[in-house]
C-alpha positions as CSV (number, residue, x, y, z in Angstrom):
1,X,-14.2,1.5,-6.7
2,X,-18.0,1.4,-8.3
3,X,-18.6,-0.7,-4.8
4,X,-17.9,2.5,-3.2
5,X,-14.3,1.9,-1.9
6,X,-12.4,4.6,-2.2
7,X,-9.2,3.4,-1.4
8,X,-7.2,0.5,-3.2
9,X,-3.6,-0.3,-2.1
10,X,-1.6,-2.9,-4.4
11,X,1.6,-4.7,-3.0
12,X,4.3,-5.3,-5.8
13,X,7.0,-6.9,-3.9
14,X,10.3,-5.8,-4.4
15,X,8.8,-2.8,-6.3
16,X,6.9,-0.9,-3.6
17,X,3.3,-0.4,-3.4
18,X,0.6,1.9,-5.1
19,X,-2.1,3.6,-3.7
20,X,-5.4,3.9,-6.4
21,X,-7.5,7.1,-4.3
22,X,-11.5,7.8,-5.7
23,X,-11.1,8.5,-9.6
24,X,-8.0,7.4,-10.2
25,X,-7.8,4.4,-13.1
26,X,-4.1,4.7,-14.3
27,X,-1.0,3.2,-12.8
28,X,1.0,6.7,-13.5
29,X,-1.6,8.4,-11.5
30,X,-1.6,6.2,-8.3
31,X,0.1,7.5,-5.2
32,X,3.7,5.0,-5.7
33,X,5.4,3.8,-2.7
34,X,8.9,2.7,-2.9
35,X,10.3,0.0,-0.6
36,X,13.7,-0.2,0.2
37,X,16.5,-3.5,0.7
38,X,16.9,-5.0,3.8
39,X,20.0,-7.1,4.3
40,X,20.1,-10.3,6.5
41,X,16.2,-10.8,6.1
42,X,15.4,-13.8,8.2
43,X,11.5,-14.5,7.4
44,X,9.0,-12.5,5.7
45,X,6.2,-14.1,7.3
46,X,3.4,-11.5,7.7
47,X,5.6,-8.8,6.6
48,X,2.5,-8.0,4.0
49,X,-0.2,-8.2,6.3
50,X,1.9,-5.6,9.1
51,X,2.2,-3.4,5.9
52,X,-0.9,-3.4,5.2
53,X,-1.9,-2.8,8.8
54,X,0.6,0.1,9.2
55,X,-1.4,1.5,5.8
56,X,-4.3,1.2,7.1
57,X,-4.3,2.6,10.8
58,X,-1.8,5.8,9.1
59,X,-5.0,6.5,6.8
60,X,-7.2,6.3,9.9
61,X,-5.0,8.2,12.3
62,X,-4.9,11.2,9.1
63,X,-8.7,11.2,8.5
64,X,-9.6,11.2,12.0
C-alpha cells in the first residue's frame, strides 16, 4: 500500500477472502469475507479470477 494502492484483496480458499482498505495492517482489521459450500462442484477453473472480477467491478460500480 506504500505504492499507493489502496485496496488489497486476499483469497484464502475454503476460508473466504479479506479485504486490507488504506491503513489497515492487521488481519483482525480487514474487511472478512466468508464463502460458503457448494455441493456437486464440477470444475473450479477460473472461479478465482470471476471472484476477483465480481470484486472489482462491485468496488467500481460503489465509487462511481
Amino acid at each position: 500500500m506504500k505504492k499507493g494502492v489502496s485496496e488489497v484483496l486476499v483469497t484464502l480458499g475454503e476460508a473466504g477472502s479479506m479485504m486490507f482498505e488504506a491503513g489497515v495492517t492487521k488481519p483482525e482489521d480487514a474487511v472478512r469475507g466468508k464463502c460458503f459450500k457448494v455441493d456437486n462442484v464440477v470444475d473450479t477453473t477460473g472461479a478465482g479470477d470471476c471472484f476477483r472480477a465480481a470484486c472489482v467491478a462491485g468496488r467500481h460500480y460503489i465509487h462511481a
